[in-house]
C-alpha positions, -999 to +999 in steps of 0.1 A: +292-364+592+272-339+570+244-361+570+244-368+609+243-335+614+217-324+590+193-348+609+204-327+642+184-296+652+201-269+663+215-279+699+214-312+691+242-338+697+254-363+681+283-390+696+310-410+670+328-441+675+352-454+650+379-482+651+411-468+665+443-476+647+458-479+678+448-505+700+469-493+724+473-461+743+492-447+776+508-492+778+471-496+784+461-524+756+426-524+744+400-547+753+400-562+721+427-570+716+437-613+728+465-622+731+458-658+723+448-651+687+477-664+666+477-640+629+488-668+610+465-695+615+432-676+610+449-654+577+454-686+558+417-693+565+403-663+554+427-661+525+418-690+512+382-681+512+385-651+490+367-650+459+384-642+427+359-609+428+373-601+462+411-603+455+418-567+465+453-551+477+439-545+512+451-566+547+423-589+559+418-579+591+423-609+623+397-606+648+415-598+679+449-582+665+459-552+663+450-533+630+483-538+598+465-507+580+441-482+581+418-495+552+413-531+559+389-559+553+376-576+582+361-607+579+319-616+589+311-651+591+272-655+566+260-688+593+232-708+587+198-695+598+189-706+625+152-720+611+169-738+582+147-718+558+162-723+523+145-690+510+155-669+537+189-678+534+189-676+496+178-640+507+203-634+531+225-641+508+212-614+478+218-588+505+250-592+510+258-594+475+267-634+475+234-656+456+232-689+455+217-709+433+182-724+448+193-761+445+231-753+464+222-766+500+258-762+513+262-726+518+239-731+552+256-759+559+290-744+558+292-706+567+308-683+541+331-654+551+323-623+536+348-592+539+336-559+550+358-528+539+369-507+571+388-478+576+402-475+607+411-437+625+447-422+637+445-398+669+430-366+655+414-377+622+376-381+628+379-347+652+393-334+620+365-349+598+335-331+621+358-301+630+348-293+585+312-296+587+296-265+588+271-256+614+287-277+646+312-275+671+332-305+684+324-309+720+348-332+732+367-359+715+388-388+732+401-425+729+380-454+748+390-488+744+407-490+709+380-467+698+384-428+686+350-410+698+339-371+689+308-355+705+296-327+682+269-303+685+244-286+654+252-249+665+237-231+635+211-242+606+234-243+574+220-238+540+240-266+517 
């Protein structure tokens, strides 16, 4: 949040959204939420794509579900470029941390699922988070859709 704001001049506004622990709010379920995803079906998937450098203590997150925990991992599928260029995806790869050796063909024929770290936001937290940065003033702050929001305005130039 400092750093959104230091890009702000002064009267500036800025607008957060962040992943809402609660999916749900007033009996009114998110969007996201389907009630057709089944938990255990897809968690045995994504479990058993782990790495051994992965293995961490955190949920893996089910597209779809409501959230177990704040700090999750939720899963992105790496698919085949669309070209079939071998170096691109070899490079594609490299960025998100997950080489493959130039002669191994089968990771664009199989997509790999990578897991992104997320921390997801109880009611009041990320209003909290911008309420401490010096220089702004919260300007509104509300739920939409499974989603905690905060508009924030750079009220003063702050000397950090």
């Amino acid at each position: 949040m400092n750093e959104v704001a230091r890009l702000l001049r002064v009267g500036g506004q800025a607008l957060v959204y962040v992943w809402a622990v609660e999916q749900e709010k007033g009996n009114v379920r998110s969007k996201y939420l389907r009630p057709s995803k089944t938990s255990a079906s897809v968690n045995s998937e994504l479990a058993a794509s782990l790495t051994t450098r992965e293995i961490t203590d955190l949920p893996i997150h089910v597209n779809g579900t409501a959230f177990k925990a704040q700090d999750v991992l939720v899963p992105w599928h790496l698919k085949k470029n669309p070209r079939g260029d071998q170096q691109l995806d070899q490079e594609l790869m490299a960025d998100s941390s997950m080489a493959v050796a130039a002669d191994d063909s089968s990771a664009t024929k199989n997509p790999q699922i990578l897991h992104r770290y997320y921390h997801t936001f109880v009611d009041g937290e990320l209003q909290r988070l911008c309420e401490m940065v010096p220089g702004v003033r919260v300007v509104n702050s509300y739920y939409d859709q499974g989603n905690w929001c905060v508009i924030f305005e750079r009220i003063m130039d702050v000397e950090v």
